[in-house]
MARVO-640343 format. One record per residue: residue in one letter; y, x, z of N, C-alpha, C, O, CB in turn. Coordinates in steps of 0.2 Angstrom, whole numbers, plus 5000, padded with zeros to 4 digits. Glycine has a CB too. Layout:
# MARVO-640343
AYXZYXZYXZYXZYXZ...
//
This chain:
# MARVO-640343
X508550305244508350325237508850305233509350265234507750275235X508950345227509550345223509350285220508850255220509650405218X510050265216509950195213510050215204510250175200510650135217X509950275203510050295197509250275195508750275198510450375195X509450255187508650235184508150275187508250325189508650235176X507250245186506950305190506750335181506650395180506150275197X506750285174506750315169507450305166507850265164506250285165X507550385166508250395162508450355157508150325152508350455159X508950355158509250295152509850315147510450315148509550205157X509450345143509550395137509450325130509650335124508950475137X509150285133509150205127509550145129509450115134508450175126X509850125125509950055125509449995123509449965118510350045122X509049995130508749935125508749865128508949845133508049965125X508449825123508249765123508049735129507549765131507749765118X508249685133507949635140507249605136507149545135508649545142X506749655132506149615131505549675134505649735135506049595120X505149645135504549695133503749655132503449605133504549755139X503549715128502749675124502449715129502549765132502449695114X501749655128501149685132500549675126499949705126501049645139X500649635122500249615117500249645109500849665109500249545118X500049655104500249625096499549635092499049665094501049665092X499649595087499149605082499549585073499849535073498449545083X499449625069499649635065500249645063500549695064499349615062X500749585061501249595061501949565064502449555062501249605056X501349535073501749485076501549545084501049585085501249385076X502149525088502049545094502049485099502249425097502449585095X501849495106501849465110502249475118501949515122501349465110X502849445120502949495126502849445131502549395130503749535127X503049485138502649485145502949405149502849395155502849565151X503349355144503449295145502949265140502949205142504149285144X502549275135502249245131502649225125502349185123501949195134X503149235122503449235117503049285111502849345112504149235118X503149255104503049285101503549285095503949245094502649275100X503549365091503949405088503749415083503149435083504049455092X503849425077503949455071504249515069504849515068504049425069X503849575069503949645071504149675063503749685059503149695074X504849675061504849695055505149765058505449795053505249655051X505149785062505449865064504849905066504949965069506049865070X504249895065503749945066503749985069503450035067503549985063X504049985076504250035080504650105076504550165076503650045085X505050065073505350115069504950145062504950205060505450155074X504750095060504350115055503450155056502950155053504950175051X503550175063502850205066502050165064501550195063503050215074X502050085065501650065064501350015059501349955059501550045069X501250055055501050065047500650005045500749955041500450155046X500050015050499449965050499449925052498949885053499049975053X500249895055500349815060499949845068499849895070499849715055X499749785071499549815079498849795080498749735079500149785087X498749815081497749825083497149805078496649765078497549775089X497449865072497249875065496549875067496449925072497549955060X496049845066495249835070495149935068494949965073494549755065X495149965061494750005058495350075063495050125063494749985048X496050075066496250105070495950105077495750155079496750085071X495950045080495550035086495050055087495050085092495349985089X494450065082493950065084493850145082493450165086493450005081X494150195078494250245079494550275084494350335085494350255074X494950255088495350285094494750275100494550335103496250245097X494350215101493950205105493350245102493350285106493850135106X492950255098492650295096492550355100492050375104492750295091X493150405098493550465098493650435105493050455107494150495093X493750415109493950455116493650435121493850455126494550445119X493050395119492350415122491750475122491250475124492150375122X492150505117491950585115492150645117491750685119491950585109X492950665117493250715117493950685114494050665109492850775115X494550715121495050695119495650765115496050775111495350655125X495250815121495750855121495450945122495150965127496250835128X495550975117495251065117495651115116495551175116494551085112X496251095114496751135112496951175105497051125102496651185116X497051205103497251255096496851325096496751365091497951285096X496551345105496451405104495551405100495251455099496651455113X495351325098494751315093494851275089495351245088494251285096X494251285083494351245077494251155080493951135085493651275071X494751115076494651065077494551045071494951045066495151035081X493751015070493550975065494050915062494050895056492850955069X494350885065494450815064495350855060495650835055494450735074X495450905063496150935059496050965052496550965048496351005064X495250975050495251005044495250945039495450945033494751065043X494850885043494850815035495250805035495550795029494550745036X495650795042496550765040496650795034496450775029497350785045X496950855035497450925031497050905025497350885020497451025034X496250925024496150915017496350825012496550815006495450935016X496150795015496650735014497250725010497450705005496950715020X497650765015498250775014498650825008499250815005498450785020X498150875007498250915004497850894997498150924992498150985007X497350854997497050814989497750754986498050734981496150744990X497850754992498650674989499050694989499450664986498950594994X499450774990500050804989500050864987499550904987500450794993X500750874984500950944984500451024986500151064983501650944988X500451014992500251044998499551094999498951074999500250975003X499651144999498951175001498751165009498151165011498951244999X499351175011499151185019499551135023500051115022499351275022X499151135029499551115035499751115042499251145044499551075034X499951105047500251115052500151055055500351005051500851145052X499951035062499950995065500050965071499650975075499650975064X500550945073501050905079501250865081501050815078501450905079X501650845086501450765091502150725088502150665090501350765102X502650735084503250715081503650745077503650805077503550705084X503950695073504350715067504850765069504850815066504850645065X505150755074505650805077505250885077505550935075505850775084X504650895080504150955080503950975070504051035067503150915086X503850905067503650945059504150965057504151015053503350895053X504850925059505650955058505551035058505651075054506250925064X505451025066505551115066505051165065505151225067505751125071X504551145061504251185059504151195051503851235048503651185063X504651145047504951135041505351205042505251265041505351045040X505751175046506351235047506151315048506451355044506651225052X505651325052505151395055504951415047505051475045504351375061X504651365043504251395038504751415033504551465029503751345036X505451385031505751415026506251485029506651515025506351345022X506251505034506651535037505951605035505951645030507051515045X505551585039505151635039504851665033504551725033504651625043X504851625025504651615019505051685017504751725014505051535016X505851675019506251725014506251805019506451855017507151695013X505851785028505951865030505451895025505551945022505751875039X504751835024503951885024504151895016503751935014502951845025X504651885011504751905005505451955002505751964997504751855001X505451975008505952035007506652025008506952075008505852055000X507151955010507551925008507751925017508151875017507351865002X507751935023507951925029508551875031508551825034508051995032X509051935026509551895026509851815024510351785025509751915024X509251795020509151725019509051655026508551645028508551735015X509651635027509251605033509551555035509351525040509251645039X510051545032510351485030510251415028510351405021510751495027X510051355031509651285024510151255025510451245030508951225024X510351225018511051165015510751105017510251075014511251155007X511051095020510851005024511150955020511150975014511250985032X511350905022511750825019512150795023511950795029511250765017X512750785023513050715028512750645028512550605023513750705026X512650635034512150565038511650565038511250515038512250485036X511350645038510650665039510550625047510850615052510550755038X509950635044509450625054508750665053508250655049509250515057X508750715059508150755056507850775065507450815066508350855051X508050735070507650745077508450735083509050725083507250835077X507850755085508550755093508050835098507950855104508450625101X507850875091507950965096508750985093509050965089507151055093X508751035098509351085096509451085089509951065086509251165098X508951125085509051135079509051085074509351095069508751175077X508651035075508850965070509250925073509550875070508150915068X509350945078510150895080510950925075511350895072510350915090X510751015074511151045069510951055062511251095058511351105070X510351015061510350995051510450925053510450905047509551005046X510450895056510750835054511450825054511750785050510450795056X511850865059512550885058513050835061513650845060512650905050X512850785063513150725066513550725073513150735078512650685067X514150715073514550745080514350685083514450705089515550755080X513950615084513950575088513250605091513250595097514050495085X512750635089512350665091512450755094512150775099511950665085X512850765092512950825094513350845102513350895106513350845088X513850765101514250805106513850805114513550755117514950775105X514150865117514050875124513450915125513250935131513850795128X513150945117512650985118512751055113512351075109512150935116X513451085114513551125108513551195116513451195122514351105102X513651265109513651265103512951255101512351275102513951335101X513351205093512751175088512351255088512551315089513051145077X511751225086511151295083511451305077511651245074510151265081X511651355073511851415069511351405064510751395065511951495073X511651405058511251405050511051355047510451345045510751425050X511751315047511551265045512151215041512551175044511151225050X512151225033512851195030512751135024512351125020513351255026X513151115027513151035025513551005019514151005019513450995031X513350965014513750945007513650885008513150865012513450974999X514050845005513950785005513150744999513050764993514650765004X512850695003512150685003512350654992512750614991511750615011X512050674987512050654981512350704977512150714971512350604981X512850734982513350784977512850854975512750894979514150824981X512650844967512250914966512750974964512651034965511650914958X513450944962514051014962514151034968514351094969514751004958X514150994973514451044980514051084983514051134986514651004985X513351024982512651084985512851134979513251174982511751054984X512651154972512451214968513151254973512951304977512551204958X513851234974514151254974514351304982514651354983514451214972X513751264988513651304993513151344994513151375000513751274996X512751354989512351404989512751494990513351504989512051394981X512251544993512651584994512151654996511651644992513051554999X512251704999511751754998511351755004510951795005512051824996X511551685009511251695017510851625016510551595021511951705024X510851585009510551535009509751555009509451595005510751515004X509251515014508651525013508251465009507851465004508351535020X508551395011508051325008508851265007509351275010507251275015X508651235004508851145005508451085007507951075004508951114999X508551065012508251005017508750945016509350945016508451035026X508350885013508550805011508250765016507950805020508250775004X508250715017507650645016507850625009508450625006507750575023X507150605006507350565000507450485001507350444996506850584995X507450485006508050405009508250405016507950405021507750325008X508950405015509150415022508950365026508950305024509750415023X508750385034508450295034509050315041509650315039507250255037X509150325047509450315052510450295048510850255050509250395057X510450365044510950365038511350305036511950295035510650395033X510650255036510950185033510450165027510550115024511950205030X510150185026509550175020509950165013510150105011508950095022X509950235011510150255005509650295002509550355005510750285004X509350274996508950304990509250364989509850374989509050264983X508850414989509350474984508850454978508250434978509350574987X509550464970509450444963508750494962508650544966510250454956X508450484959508050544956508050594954507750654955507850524952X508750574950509150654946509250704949509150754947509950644943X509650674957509750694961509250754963509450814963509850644966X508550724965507950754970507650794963507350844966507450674973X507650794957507550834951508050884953507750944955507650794943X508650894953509150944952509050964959509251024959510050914950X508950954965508750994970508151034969507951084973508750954976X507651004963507251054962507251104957506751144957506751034963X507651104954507851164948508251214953508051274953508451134941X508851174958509251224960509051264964509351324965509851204962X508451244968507851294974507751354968507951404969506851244976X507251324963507051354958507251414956506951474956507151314953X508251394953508551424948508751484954508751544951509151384944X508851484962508951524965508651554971508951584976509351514966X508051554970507451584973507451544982507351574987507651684974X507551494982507651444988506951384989506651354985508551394987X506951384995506551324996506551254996507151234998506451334999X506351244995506651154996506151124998505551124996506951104988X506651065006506251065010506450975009506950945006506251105017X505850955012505950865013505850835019505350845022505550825008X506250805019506050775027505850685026506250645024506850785035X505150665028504850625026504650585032504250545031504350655022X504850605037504450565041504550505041504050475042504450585047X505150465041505150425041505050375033505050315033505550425044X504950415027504750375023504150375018503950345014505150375020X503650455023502950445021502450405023502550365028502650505021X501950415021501450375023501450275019501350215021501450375032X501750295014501650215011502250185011502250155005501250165014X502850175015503250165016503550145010503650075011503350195019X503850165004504150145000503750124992503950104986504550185001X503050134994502450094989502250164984502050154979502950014982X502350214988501850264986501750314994502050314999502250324978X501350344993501250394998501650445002501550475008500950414995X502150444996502750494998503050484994502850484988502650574999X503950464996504350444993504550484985504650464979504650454998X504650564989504750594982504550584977504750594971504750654982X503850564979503250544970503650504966503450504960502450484970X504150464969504350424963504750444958504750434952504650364966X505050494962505450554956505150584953505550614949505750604958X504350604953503850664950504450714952504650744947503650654941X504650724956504650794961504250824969504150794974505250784963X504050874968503850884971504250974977504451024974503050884967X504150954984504450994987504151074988503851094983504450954992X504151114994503851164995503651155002502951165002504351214995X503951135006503951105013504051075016504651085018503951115016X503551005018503850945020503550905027502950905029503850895013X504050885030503750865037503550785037503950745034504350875043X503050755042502750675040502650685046502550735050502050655036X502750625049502550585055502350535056501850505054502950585058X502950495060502850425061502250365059501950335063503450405060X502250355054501850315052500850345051500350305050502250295046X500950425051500550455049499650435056498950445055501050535050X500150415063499650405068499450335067498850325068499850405075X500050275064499650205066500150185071500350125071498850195069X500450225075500650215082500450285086500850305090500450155086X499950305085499850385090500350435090500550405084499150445088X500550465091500850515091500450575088499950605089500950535097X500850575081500350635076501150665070501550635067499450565069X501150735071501850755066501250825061500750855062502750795073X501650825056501350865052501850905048502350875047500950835047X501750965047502251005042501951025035501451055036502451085046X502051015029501451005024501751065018502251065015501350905021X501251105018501951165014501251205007500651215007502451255023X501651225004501251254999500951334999501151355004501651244992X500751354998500451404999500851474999500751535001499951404996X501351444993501851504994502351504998502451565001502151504988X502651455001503051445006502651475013502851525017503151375007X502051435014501951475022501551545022501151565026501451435027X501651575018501551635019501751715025501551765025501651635016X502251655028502451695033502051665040502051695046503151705034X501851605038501551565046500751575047500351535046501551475045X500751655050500251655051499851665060500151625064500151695047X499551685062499151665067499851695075500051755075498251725065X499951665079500851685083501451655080501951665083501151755083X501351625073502051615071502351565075502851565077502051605064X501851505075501951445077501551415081500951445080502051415073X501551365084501151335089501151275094501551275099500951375092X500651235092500551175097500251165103499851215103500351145095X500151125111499851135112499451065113498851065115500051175114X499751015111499550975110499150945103498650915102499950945113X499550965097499650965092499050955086498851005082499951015093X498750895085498250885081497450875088496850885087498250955075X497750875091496850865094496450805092496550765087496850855103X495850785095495450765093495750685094495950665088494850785095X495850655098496350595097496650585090496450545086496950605102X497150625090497550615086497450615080497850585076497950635086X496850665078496650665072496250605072496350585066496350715071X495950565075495350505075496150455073496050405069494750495085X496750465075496950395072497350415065497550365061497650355078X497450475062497850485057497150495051497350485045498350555059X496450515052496250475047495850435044495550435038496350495045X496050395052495750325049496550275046496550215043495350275058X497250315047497550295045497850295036498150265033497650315049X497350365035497250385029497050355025497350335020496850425029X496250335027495750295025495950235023495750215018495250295029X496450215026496650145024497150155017497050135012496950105031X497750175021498350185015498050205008498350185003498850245018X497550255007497350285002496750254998496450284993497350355004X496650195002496050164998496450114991497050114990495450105005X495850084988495850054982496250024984496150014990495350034978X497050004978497449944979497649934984498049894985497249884978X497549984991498249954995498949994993499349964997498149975005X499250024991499850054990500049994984500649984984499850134988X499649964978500149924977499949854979500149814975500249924971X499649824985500149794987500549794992500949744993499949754988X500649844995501249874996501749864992502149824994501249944996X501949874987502349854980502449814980503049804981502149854975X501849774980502149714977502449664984502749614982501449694971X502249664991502349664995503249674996503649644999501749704997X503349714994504249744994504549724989505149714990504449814993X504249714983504549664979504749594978505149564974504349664975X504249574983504349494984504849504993505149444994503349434984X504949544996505449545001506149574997506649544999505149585009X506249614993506849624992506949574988507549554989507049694989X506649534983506949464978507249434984507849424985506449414973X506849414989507249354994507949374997508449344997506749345000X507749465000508449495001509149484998509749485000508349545000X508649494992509349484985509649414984510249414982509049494978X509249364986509649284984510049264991510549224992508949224982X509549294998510149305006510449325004510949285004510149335013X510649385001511349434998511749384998512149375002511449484991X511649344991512149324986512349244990512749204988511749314976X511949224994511949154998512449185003512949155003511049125001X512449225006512849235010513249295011513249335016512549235014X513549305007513849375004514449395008514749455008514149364996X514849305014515249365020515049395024515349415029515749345024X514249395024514049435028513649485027513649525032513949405032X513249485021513049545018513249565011513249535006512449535017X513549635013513949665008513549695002513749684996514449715011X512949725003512449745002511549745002511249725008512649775002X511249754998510449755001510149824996510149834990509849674998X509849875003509949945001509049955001508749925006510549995006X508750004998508050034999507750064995507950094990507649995001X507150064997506550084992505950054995505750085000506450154991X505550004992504949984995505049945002505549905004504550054995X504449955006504649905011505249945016505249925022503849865016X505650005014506050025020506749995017506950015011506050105022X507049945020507449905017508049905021508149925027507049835016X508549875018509049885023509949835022510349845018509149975024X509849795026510749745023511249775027511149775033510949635025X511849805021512449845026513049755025513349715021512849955019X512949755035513549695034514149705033514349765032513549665039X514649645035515149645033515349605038514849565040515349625027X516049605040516249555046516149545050516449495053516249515047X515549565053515049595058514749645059514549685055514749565060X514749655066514249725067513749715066513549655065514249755075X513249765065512549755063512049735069511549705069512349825061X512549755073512049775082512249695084511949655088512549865090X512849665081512649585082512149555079511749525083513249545080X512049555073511549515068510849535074510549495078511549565058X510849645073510149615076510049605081509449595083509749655075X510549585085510549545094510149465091509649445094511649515099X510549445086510449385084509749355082509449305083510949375080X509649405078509049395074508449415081507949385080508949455066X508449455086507949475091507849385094507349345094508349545097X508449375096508549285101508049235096507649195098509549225100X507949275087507849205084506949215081506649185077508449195077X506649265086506049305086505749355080505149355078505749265087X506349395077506249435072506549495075507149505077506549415064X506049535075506349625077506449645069506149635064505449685083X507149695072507349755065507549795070507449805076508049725057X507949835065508149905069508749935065508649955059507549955069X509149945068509849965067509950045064509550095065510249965073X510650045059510550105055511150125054511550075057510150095048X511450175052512050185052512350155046512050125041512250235052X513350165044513250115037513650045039513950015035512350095036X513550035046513149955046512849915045513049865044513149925046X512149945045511649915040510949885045510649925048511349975033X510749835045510149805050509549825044509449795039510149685052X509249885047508549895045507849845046507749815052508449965049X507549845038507149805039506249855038506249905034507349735034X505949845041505449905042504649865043504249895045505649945049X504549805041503849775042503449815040503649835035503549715039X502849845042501949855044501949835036502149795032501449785050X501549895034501249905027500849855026500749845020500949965026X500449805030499949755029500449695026500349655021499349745036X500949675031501349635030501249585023501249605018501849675030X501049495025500649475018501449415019501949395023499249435018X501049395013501649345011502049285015502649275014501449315007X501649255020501649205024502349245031502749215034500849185027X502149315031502749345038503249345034503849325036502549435043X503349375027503949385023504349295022504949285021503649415015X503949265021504249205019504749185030505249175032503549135014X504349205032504549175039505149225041505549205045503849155044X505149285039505649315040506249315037506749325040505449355039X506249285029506749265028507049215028507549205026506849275024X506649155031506949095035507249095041507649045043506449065036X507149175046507549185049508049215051508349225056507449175051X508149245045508749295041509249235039509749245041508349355034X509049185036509549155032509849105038510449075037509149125025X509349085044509849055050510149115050510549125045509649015058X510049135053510549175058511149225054511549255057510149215064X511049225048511749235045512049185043512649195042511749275039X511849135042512349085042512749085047513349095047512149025042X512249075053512649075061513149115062513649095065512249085066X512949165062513649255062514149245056514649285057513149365060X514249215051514549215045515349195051515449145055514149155037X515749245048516549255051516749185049517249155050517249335047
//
């Protein structure tokens, strides 16, 4: 028998693993416990075994898990209208990952400028230190040679300005342009805000030149930064925008969310799932809903991120050879170090039972569970402040 992994080992990961968690603690298969400020990457919204999640997944899959696209799926139309009362959005599309709403973000602005006359349009302006998946084609909007390489030639149609600059974008506009594609915070990038002005002037310049403007949200919708979707804080609003991760709780649930003018080319063959919204998935995304969008939880969300970035801010200034910065929006938060690697700290902080997650930048992403109450914030920054002491050069 070969001695090569029997699961490919396409990750570096961690000597841990969980078998357990509840809210915003884990448990692994030694019995230690953990403080999950990385949500599995931001994915579990609700902390871990949200009772009003459980008992909807359990519900639902003693009923029907799985019937396909080629039928209506009831639990697909409450989501989408959900989704389409809280945003922009008339319509939506549903899929099992960010990387799938990526590319059907992308399908919908390409197909946008064939169904209006414009073919030659087919080009979207990206950003530098984007991250938009790991398919072909969001591997070439996000445009990253550490991702790219060993898998080229990149997918075609796709030019890149640096992420803030509205003169270089206006400037790369062109007659084969179809949209512009952001996150309105980079998170893999390194967790940078884009300014407002910024996310306003991407939407005049859609505007001023018949282009779409697309947003990639997956990693900062669904509450994440103390509204529902990031861009709200700009009172801007997009054409077509893709949601994931946090959208299931943890299920596997991706969405492409677009206005009525944009998908006009997405109709019945354009596009397709086959897994994509079934009844599962819908049973966890909206009971996920239900929660995020009820009375007063988004601001305590807020106010939740306001009292972890003050503490952030006084570690900054307490320990400043080792944090150069404290970068975010809401609870997606992020310290770009200094005099160390990032991937040391978060080695350090994992030993000292706090999970984060690494960003580019060199910055230790901090990501806690939207429920996240004051008692895990205080114990988190208790152990943020050892162990930067400890790493301090």
């Amino acid at each position: 028998m070969s001695e090569f992994p029997v699961v490919m080992p396409t990750y570096g990961r961690a000597d841990v693993a969980f078998e357990r968690g509840e809210g915003a603690y884990l448990w692994s298969t030694d019995g230690r416990r953990y403080l999950d400020f990385g949500s599995g990457v931001a994915v579990t919204a609700l902390g871990h075994a949200h009772p009003r999640l459980v008992a909807a997944l359990q519900a639902q899959a003693a009923k029907l898990w799985h019937t396909s696209n080629l039928y209506r799926v009831p639990g697909q139309e409450r989501v989408a209208r959900k989704l389409v009362e809280s945003t922009f959005a008339d319509t939506v599309f549903f899929c099992n990952s960010g990387a799938e709403a990526m590319e059907c973000t992308i399908k919908t602005v390409r197909k946008y400028q064939y169904e209006t006359g414009h073919p030659e349009r087919w080009r979207i302006i990206c950003v530098t230190g984007a991250f938009h998946g790991r398919t072909l084609a969001t591997l070439a909007a996000g445009g990253q040679e550490k991702h790219l390489k060993g898998f080229g030639p990149a997918v075609e149609g796709f030019d890149h300005v640096p992420y803030g600059n509205l003169n270089a974008l206006r400037a790369a506009i062109g007659p084969e342009t179809a949209g512009i594609l952001v996150e309105p915070v980079q998170g893999e990038g390194g967790i940078l805000p884009a300014a407002p002005e910024y996310l306003r002037g991407l939407r005049a310049a859609a505007d001023e030149f018949g282009l779409l403007l697309a947003f990639d949200e997956v990693q900062t919708g669904i509450g994440r930064t103390g509204r529902l979707f990031a861009h709200q804080h700009a009172g801007v609003t997009p054409d077509v925008m893709a949601a994931a991760k946090g959208l299931g709780g943890g299920f596997p649930v991706g969405a492409c969310l677009a206005t009525a003018k944009a998908a006009v080319g997405m109709t019945a063959g354009a596009h397709g799932s086959t897994f994509g919204g079934n009844p599962l998935a819908m049973a966890a995304a909206e009971a996920v809903l239900e929660v995020v969008t009820g009375a007063g939880f988004l601001d305590g969300v807020a106010e939740a991120a306001g009292r972890l970035r003050a503490g952030l801010d006084r570690l900054a200034a307490a320990h400043s050879t080792v944090v150069e910065e404290v970068r975010g929006l809401g609870l997606m938060l992020g310290l770009r170090c200094r005099g160390v690697a990032n991937a040391a700290v978060q080695a350090r902080l994992l030993s000292a039972g706090l999970l984060t997650v690494a960003a580019g930048d060199n910055v230790v992403r901090l990501l806690p569970p939207l429920i996240v109450g004051e008692a895990e914030i205080g114990e988190a920054l208790a152990i943020l402040d050892r162990t930067l002491a400890e790493v301090a050069p």
